[in-house]
C-alpha positions in Angstrom: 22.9 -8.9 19.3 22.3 -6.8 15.9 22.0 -3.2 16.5 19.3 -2.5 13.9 19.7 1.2 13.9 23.1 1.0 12.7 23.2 2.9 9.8 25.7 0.8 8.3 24.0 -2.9 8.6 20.9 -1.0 7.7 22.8 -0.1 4.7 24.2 -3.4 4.0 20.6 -4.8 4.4 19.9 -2.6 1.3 22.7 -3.1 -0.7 21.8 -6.9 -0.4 18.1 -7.3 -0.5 17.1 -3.6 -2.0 15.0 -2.8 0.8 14.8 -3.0 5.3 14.4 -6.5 5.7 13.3 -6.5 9.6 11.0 -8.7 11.7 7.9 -6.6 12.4 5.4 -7.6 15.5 2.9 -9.3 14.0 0.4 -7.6 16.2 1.3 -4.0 14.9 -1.6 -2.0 13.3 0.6 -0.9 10.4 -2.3 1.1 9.5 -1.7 2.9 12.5 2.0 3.5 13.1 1.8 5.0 9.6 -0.1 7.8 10.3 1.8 8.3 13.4 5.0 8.3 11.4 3.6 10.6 9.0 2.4 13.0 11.1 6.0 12.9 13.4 8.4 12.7 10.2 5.9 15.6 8.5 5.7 12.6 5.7 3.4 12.0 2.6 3.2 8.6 0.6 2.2 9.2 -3.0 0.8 6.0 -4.6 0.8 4.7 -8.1 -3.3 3.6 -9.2 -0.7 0.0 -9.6 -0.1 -0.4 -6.5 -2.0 -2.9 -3.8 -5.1 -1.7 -2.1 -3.7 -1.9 1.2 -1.4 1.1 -0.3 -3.7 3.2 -2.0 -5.6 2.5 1.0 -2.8 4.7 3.4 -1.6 6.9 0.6 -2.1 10.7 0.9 -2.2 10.8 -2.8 -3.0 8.5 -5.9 -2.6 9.1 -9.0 -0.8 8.4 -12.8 2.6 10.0 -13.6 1.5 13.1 -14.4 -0.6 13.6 -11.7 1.9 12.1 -9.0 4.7 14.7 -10.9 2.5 17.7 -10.1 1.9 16.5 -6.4 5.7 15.7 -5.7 6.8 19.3 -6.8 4.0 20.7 -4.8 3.8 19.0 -1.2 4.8 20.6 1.9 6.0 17.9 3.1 10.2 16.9 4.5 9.9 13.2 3.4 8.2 12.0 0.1 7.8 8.3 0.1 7.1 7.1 -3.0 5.0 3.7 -3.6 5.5 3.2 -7.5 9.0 2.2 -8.8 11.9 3.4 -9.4 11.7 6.5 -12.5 9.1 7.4 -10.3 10.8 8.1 -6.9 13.6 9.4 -9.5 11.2 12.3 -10.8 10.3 13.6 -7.7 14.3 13.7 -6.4 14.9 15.7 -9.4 11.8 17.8 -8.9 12.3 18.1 -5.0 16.2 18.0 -4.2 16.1 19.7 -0.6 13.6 17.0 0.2 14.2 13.6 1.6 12.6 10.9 -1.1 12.5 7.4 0.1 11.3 4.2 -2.2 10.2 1.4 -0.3 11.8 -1.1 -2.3 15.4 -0.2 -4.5 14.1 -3.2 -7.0 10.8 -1.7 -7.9 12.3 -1.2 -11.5 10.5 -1.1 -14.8 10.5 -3.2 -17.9 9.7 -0.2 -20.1 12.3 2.1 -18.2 15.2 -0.8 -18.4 14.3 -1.1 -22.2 16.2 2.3 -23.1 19.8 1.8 -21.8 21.1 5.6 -21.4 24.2 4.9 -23.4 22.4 3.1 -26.7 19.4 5.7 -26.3 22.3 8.3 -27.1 23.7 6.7 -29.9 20.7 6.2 -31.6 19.8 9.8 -31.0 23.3 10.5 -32.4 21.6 9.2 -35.7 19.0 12.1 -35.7 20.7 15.3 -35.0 18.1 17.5 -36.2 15.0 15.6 -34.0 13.7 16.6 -30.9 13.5 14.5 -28.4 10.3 13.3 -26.2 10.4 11.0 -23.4 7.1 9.4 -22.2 8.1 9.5 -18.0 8.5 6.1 -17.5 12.6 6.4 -17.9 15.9 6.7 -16.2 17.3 10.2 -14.6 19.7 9.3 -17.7 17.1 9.0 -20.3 15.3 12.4 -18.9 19.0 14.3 -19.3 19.5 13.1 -22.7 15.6 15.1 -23.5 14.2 18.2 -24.5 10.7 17.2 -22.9 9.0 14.7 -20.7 5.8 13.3 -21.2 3.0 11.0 -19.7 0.5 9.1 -21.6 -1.9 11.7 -19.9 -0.7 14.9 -22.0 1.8 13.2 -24.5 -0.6 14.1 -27.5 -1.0 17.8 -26.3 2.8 17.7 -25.9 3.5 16.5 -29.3 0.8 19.0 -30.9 2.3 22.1 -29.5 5.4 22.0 -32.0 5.4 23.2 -34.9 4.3 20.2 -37.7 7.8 20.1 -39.3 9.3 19.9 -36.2 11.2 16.3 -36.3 10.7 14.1 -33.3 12.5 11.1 -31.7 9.7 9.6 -29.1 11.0 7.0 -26.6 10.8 4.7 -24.8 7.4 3.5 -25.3 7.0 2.1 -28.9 2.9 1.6 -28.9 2.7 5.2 -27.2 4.5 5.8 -29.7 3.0 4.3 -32.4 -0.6 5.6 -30.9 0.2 9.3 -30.8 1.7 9.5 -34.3 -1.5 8.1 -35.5 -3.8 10.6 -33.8 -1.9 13.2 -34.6 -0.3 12.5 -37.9 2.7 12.7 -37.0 5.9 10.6 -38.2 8.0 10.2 -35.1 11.2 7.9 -35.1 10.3 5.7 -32.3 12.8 3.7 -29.7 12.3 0.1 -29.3 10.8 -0.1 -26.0 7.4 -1.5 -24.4 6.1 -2.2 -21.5 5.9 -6.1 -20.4 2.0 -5.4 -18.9 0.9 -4.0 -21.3 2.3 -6.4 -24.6 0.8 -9.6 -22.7 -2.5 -9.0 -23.3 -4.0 -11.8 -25.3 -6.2 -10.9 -28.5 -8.2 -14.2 -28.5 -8.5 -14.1 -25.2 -9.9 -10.7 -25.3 -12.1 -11.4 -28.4 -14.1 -14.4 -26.4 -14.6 -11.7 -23.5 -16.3 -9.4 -25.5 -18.3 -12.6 -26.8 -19.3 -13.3 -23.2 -19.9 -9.5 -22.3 -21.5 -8.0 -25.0 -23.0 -4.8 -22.9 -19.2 -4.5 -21.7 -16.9 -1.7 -22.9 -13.6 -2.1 -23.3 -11.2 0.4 -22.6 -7.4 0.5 -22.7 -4.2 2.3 -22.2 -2.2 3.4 -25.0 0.5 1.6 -24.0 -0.8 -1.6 -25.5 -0.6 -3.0 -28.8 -2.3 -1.6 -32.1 -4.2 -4.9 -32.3 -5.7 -4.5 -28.8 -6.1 -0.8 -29.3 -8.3 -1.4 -32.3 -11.0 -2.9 -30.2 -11.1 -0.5 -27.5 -14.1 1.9 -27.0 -12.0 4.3 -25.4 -8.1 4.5 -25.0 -6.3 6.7 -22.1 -3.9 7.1 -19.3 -4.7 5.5 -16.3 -6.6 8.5 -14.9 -8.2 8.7 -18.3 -9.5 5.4 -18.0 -11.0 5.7 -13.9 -12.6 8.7 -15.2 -14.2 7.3 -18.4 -15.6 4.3 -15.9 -16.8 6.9 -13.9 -19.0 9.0 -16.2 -19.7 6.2 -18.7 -23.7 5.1 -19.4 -22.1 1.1 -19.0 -22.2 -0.8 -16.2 -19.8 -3.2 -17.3 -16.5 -2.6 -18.5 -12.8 -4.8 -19.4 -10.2 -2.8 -17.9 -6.3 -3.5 -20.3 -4.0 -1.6 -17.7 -2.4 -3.0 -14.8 -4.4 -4.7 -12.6 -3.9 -2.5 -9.7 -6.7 0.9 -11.1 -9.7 -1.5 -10.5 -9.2 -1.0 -7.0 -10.0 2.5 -7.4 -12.6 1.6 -10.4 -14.6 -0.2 -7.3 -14.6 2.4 -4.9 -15.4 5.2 -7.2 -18.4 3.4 -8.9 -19.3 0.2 -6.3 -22.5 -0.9 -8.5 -20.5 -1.3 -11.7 -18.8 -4.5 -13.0 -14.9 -4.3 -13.8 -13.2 -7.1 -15.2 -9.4 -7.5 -15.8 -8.5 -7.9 -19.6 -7.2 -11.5 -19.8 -3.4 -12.0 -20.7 -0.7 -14.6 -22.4 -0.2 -15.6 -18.3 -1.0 -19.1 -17.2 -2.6 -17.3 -14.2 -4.5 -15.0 -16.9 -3.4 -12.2 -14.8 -1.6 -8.7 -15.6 0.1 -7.5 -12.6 3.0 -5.6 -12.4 5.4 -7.6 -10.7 7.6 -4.5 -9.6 4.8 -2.3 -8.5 3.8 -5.6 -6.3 7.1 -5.1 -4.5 6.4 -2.5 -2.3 4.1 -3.6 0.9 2.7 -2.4 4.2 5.2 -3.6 5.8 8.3 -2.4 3.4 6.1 1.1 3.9 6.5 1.3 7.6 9.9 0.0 7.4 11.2 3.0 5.3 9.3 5.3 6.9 10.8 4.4 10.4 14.0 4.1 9.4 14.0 6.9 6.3 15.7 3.9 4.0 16.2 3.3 1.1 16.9 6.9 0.2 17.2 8.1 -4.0 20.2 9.8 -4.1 21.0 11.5 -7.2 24.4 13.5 -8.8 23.7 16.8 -8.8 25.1 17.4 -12.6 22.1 15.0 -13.6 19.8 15.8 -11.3 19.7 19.4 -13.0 19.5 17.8 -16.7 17.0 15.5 -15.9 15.1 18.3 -14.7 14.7 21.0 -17.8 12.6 18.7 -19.6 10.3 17.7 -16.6 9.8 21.2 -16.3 9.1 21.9 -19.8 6.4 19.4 -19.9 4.9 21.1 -16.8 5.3 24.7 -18.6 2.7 22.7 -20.8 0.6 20.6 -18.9 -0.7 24.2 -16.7 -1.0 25.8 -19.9 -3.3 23.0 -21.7 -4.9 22.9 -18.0 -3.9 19.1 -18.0 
């Protein structure tokens, strides 16, 4: 019989699959053994708004980057597991070394993060020696060392307004962040090639017809779509942005361009308002992120029981990933973001 608590098929699992591939008892409340866990291991799960329900449902916290970042360096707590993806669970290693950072799922990557290859990103920064460099959050430990400061789509504009207006910038990964913050602010950033799948599948027509149908509806989007889409949006923010802006709004109804995941929270916070996904290029007309979909319940418990799959990170890195992540919290406190 397989030991399952040998450390080294459990790590061979991993190495294999990415994440603790065990039966579970189907008749577990996972809900349950959860709590226990975190209350025995002194654990917290932080949550992406992307995730499932189910997740945001047992998370301690939810929230965007920023606001995940800022709980991460804060917690008390030994073990950090991190629903999200990868860059995520990344941050709050570098952020939090002495603490034990688990991600449910190793293959909970990022289209936007895998866009900016560490070793190209440098080159091309090679080309501008005189530019500072931004990085929106959603990058590699590698991209993060190779930055003066971090970003989210939350205080990326405040960010970018707090140096000087000659100061030249290189902005990356994100090319419609990007593109969006250089038009609010006037800027004329060098921009990297990136984007994130999500939020570039959104179809204009599609969207148009909508608006047809819904006329009392607003439409609101994240920055990290297209200009075309932007243009038609009644308000643009981060993720938080946006739950908030459905929150206060006048409208009852509103078409939601962001991962699919924030209505969940849209619907608890305001339960008599209508929220309806944005459509996309899909044959399913859906606009899920198919990483954040890879963490579950079930992968949850797993990594909690077990305290698999670990981030481990090189020191050298670690500590250069981390002076820009602190420089964009030097500013986020002092903007009060």
């Amino acid at each position: 019989m397989v030991d399952i608590n040998n450390t080294n098929f459990q790590n061979k699992i991993i190495s294999e699959k990415g994440f603790l591939d065990f039966n579970i008892d189907i008749t577990l409340d996972l809900f349950l053994e959860i709590n226990k866990l975190k209350k025995e291991k002194n654990a917290i799960i932080l949550a992406h708004y992307y995730q499932e329900p189910d997740i945001q449902d047992i998370a301690d916290y939810i929230g965007d980057s920023l606001g995940l970042s800022q709980k991460a360096l804060t917690t008390n707590a030994d073990i950090i597991v991190f629903a999200g993806v990868h860059f995520m669970a990344e941050t709050a290693k570098i952020i939090n070394p002495t603490k034990k950072v688990l991600l449910p799922d190793l293959n909970a990557g990022c289209s936007l993060s895998d866009s900016a290859p560490p070793d190209k990103f440098k080159l091309f920064c090679d080309k501008y020696p005189n530019h500072l460099v931004i990085s929106y959050i959603n990058c590699s430990a590698g991209i993060k060392a190779l930055s003066d400061i971090i970003c989210t789509s939350s205080n990326a504009q405040k960010i970018v307004e707090s140096l000087p207006i000659d100061q030249p910038i290189i902005f990356a990964p994100d090319k419609n962040l990007g593109a969006y913050i250089n038009k609010i602010t006037g800027r004329n950033m060098v921009l990297w090639n990136g984007a994130c799948m999500v939020h570039e599948i959104f179809n204009l027509q599609k969207i148009t017809k909508l608006k047809i149908r819904h006329p009392k509806a607003k439409f609101i989007a994240h920055p990290e779509c297209e200009e075309s889409i932007l243009a038609l949006a009644d308000y643009i923010g981060s993720t938080t942005g946006l739950l908030k802006y459905s929150q206060v709004d006048s409208s009852t109804e509103f078409i939601v361009a962001t991962e699919s995941g924030i209505l969940h929270q849209m619907q608890k916070n305001s339960p008599t308002k209508t929220f309806i996904p944005a459509p996309s290029n899909n044959h399913c007309a859906c606009n899920d992120c198919s990483y954040m979909k890879l963490n579950t319940l079930e992968k949850i418990y797993l990594c909690m029981k077990y305290e698999l799959p670990e981030i481990i990170l090189e020191e050298n890195l670690r500590l250069a990933a981390k002076k820009p992540i602190d420089r964009m919290l030097e500013i986020s406190a002092q903007y009060g973001l």
